[in-house]
Kinemage of the C-alpha trace (Angstrom):
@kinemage 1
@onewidth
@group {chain A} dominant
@subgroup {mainchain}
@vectorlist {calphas} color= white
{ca unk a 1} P 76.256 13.941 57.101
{ca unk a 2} L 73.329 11.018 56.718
{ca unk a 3} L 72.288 9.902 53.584
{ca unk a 4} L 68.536 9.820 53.242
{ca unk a 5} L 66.795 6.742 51.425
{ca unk a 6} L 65.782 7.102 48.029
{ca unk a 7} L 62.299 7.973 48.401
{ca unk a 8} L 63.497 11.193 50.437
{ca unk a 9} L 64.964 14.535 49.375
{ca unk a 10} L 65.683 16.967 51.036
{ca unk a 11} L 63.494 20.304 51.009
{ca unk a 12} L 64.843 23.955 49.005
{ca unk a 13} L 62.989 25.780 52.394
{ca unk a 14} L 64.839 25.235 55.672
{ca unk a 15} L 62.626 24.948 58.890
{ca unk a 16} L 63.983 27.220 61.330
{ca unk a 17} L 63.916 25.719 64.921
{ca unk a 18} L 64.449 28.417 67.734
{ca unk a 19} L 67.813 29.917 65.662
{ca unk a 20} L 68.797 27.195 64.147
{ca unk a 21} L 68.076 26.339 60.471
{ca unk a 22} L 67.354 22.319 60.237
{ca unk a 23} L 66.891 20.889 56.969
{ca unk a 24} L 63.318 19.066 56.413
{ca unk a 25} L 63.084 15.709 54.829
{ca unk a 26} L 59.588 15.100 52.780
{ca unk a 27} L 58.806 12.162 51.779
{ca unk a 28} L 58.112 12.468 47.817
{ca unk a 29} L 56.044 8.800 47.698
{ca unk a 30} L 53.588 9.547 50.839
{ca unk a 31} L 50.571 10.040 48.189
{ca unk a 32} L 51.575 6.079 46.725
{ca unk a 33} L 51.884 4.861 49.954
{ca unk a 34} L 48.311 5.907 50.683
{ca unk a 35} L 47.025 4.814 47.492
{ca unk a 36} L 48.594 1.283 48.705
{ca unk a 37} L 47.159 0.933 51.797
{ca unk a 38} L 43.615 2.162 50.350
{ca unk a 39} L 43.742 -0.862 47.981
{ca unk a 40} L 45.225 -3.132 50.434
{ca unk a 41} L 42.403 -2.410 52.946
{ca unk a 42} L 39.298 -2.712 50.499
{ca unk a 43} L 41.329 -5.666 49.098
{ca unk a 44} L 41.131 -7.244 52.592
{ca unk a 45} L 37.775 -6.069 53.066
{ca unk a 46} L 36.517 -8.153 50.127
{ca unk a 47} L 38.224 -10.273 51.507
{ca unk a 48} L 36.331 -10.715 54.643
{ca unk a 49} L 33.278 -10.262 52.628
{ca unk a 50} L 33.446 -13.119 50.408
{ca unk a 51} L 34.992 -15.395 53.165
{ca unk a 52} L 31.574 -14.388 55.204
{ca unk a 53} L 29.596 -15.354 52.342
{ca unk a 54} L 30.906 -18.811 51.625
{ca unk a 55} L 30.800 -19.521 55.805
{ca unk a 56} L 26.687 -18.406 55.192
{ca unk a 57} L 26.409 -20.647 52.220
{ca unk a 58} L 28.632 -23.750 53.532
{ca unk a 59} L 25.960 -23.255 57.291
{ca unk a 60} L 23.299 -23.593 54.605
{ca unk a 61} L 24.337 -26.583 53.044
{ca unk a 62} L 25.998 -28.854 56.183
{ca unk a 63} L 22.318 -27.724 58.002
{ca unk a 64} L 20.050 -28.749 54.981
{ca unk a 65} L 21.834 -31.625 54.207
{ca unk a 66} L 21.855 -32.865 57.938
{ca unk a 67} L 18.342 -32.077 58.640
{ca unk a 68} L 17.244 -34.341 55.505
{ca unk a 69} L 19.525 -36.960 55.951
{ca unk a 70} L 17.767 -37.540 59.817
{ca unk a 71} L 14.310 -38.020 57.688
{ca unk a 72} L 13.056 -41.486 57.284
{ca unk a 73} L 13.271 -42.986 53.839
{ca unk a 74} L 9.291 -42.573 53.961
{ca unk a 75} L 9.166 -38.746 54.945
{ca unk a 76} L 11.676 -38.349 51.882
{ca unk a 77} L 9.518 -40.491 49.910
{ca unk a 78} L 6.752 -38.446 50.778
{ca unk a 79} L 8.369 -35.162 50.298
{ca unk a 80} L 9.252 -36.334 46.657
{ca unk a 81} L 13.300 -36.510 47.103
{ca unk a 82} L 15.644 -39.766 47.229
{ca unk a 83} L 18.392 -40.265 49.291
{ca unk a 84} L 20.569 -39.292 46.074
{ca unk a 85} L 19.716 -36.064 45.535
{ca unk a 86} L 20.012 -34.844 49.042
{ca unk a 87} L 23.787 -32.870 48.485
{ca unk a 88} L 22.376 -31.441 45.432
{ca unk a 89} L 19.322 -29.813 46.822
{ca unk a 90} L 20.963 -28.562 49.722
{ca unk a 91} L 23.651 -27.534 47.261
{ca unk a 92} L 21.095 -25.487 45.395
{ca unk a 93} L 19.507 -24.142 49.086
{ca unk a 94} L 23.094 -23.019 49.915
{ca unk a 95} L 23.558 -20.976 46.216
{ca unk a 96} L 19.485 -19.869 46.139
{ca unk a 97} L 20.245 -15.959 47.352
{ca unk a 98} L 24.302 -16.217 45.898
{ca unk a 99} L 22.623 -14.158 43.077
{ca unk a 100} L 21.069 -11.349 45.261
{ca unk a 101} L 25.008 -11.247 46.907
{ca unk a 102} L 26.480 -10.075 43.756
């Protein structure tokens, strides 16, 4: 005789094979294990969600801030913006639509 593992009993109704009589094993947690992987796939789907968000917003900011830093100091001076503040307005390009994305 095997001994079945925890999670396992054995069914009351036999399942007759040709004219044999075979007991059945059910598993009693397949319902939890489902519920698992459910929450482990949208889990890993958020996941991948949030991880394609922050790749949009970092493209954003590494693109703004190279395209202003290859402006001359007069083009910046004429666009209103100093050297300085160049990582924090491409900062603020790379967050502008984070709100519409929650």
């Amino acid at each position: 005789m095997f001994a079945l593992p925890l999670h396992c009993s054995i069914n009351t109704a036999m399942q007759q094979k040709g004219k044999r009589m075979m007991p059945m094993a059910i598993s009693s947690n397949n319902a939890r294990l489902q519920a698992v992987l459910d929450d482990l796939r949208s889990g890993f789907k958020r996941f991948l969600l949030v991880a394609q968000q922050a790749n949009e917003r970092r493209r954003i900011y590494r693109a703004t801030v190279w395209e202003l830093n290859n402006l001359t100091n007069r083009d910046l001076a004429d666009l209103g913006i100093s050297r300085s503040h160049i990582r924090r307005l491409a900062l603020e390009a790379s967050q502008k639509g984070r709100a519409n994305e929650v």
